[in-house]
N, C-alpha and C positions, 0 to 999 in steps of 0.2 A: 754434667754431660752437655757439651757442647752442639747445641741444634738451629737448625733453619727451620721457619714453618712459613708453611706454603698453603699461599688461601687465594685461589681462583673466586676473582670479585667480576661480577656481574647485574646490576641497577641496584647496589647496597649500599647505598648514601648515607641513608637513614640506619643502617646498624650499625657499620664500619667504625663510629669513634666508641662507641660500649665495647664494641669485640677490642678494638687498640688496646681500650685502657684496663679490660681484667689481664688482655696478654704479655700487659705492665707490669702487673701488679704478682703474674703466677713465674715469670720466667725467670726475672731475677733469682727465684728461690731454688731453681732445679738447676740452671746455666750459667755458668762464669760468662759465656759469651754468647752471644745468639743474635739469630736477626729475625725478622718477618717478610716477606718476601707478597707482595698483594700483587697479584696477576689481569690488570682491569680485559676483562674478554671483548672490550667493543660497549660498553655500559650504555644504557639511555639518557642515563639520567646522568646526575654530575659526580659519578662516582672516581671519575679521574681526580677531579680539584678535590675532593676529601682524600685521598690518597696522596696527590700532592703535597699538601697541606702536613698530613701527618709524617710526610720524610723531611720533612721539616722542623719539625715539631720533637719526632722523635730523632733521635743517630741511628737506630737499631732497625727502623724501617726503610723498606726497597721496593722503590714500586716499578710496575713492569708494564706498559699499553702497547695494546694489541693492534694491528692493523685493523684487523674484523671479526667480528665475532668468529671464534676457533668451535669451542666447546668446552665444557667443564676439563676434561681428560687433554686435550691441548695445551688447553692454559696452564695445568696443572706440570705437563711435560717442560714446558718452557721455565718456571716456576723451580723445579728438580733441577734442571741443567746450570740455571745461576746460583746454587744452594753453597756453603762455601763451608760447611761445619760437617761435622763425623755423622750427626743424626739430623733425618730431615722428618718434620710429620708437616701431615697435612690434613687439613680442616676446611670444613663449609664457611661462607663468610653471614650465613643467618642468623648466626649467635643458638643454634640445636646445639652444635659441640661445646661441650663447657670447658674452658681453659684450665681450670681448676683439676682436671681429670686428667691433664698431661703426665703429672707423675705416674700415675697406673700406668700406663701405656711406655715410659721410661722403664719404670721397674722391672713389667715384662719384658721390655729388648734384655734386661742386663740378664737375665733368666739364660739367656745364651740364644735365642731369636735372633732373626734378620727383620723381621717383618711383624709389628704387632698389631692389631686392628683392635679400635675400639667400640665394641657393638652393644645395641642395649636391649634388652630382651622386652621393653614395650616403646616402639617406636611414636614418635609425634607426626604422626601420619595418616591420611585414609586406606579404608581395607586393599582398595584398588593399586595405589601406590606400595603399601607393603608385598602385596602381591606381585605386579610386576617386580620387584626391585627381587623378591627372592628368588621370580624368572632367572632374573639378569646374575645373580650372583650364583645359582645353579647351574646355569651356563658356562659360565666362565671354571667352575671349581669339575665340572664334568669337560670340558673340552681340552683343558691342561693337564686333570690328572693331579688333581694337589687337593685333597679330601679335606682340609682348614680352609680353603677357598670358601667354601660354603657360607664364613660367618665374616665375609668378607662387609667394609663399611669406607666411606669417604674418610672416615676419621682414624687415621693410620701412622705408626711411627714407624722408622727403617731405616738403616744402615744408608748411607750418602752412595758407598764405594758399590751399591747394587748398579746404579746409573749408569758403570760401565758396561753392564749386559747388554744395553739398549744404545750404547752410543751413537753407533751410526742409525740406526732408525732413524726413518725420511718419508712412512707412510702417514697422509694425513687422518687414517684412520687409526685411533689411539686408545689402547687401553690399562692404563695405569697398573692395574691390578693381575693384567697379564703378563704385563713388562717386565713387572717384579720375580716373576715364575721361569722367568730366563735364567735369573743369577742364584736364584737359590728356591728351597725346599721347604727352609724351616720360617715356618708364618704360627702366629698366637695371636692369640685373641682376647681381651679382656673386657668384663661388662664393665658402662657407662653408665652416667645418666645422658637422656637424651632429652633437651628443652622444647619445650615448644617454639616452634617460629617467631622473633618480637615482630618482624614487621612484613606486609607482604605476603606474597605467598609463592610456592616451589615454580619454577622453572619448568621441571621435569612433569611429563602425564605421561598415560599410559602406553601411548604411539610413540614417544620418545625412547621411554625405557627400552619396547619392545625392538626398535631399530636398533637401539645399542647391542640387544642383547645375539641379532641377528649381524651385526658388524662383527662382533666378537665370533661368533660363528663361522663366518665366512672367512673372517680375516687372518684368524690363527688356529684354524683347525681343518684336519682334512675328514673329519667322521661323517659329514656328509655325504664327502661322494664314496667313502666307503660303506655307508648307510645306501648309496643306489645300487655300489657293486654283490652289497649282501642279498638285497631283494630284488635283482636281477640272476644272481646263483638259486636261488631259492624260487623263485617263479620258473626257471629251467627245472628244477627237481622236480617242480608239480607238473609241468608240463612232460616231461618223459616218464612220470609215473601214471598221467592220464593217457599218454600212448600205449604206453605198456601193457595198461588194465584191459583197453578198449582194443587192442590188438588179440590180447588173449583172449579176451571174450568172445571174440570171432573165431579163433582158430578153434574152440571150445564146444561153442554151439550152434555152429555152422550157419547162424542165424546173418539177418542183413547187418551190414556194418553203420554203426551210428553216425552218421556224418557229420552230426553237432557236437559229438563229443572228440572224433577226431580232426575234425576243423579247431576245435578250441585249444587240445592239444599242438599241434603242431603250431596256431598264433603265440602259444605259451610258451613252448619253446624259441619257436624263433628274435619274440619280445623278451624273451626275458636273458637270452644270446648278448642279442645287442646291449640292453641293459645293464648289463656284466661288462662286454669291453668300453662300453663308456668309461663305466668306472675305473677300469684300468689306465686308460686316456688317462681320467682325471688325475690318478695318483701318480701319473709322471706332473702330470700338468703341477699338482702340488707340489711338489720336491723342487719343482722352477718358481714358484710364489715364495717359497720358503727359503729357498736362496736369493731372491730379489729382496727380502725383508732384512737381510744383511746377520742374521742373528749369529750370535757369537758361539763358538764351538765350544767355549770354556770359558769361564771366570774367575778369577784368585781373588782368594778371599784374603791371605796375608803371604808376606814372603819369609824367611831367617835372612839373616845379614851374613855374606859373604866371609869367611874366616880369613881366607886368603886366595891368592890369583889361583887358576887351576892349572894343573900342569901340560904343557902342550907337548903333544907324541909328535916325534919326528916322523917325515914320511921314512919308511926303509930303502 
């Protein structure tokens, strides 16, 4: 099976020729043809000149430098777009994903997948980090509506021809794993090993994850402001059933009228009015976000071959 893998590199100097040489040594055995695709995102260190170096070194690699640091999911998109083979995965450049575990994540696409993730059920990570990261990936598997999102991972293999879902996308805010949720449904997962970091250490903390996890939020889901328009419905019910109560109470026991609980009431109403057509606002406002995102109304997944020309009806 013919693949491109795509590894968004970022100050990995020091792993980049280990990770080259096992992705030497595994790809021949799964790929007649293939290439590697190194994404430099803006590096500190001299991660450009070992990536030079190695499209040199190797035929099969393709390096890509960034103007400025983009972001892992940027770099990654730009990575996807140059990919030139039927199956593209994509990997961390720390040397956590082991090369060696490409075929599992093959096997699975051929299972009839679009999308396999390679997850490992004890990560090389602190508690913090797992934590957010399962934020991040509940987010994303709750705000699209794709229930395998859940065991979503960096280390993924996937169908090339998904790329069309997303082609025109032009927002700099990116996310790979949502992008994917445009062209198709069917995502797998298969456990890994996961290695411990050789060198350095993660990029990502917890204020990073958590802004990712809030971009994905914002950016491709509208359950927010329909999360305001619900508790804006639902603060009016409480509020017209505290006028109600306090209305009847009066007409009841002809006693004095509560003036804190009908001042509370009618605030509740009126707040929780407004609150409601905001939301309303918002989900036009969204349906114009969601059209400016350019996303595609369909995707084919394969065509038949034409038998012969079709026949053309004369006008009468």
């Amino acid at each position: 099976m013919d693949c491109s893998v795509v590894i968004p590199v970022y100050n990995s100097a020091a792993s980049l020729p280990t990770l080259l040489a096992d992705l030497g040594r595994v790809l021949p055995t799964v790929s007649e043809h293939f290439e590697v695709i190194l994404v430099n995102d803006a590096s500190r260190d001299n991660s450009w000149d070992i990536i030079d170096e190695s499209a040199k070194q190797y035929t099969w690699v393709l390096g890509i430098n960034l103007m400025r640091n983009y972001g892992q999911h940027n770099a990654l998109l730009a990575g996807i777009r140059a990919a030139q083979y039927p199956v593209t995965i994509t990997m961390d450049d720390d040397g956590q994903h082991p090369p060696a575990e490409i075929p599992q994540l093959l096997a699975k696409l051929d299972e009839g997948y679009d999308v396999v993730y390679g997850t490992s059920e004890h990560r090389q990570h602190r508690w913090w980090r797992n934590l957010s990261s399962a934020l991040a990936r509940w987010v994303v598997s709750s705000t699209m509506g794709v229930k395998n999102l859940f065991v979503t991972s960096s280390f993924r293999a996937f169908r090339t021809r998904l790329r069309e879902a997303f082609a025109n996308y032009a927002s700099p805010y990116v996310a790979i794993d949502v992008l994917l949720t445009w062209g198709t449904t069917r995502f797998g997962s298969v456990v890994v090993r996961h290695q411990p970091r050789r060198v350095g250490r993660s990029n990502y903390n917890f204020v990073k994850l958590l802004i990712l996890a809030l971009d994905m939020t914002t950016g491709f889901s509208t359950w927010p402001l329909r999360l305001a328009s619900l508790i804006g419905f639902g603060v009016t019910l409480l509020g017209l059933g505290l006028f109600g109560f306090t209305m009847i109470e009066y007409l009841i026991t002809k006693e004095n009228l509560s003036v804190f609980r009908f001042v509370t009431a009618i605030v509740a109403i009126f707040s929780g009015a407004q609150l409601f057509a905001l939301g309303i606002i918002g989900e036009y406002l969204a349906r114009m976000h969601f059209r400016l995102m350019a996303r595609p109304p369909y995707t084919i997944r394969e065509r038949t071959e034409r038998i012969a020309e079709p026949e053309v009806i004369a006008d009468v």
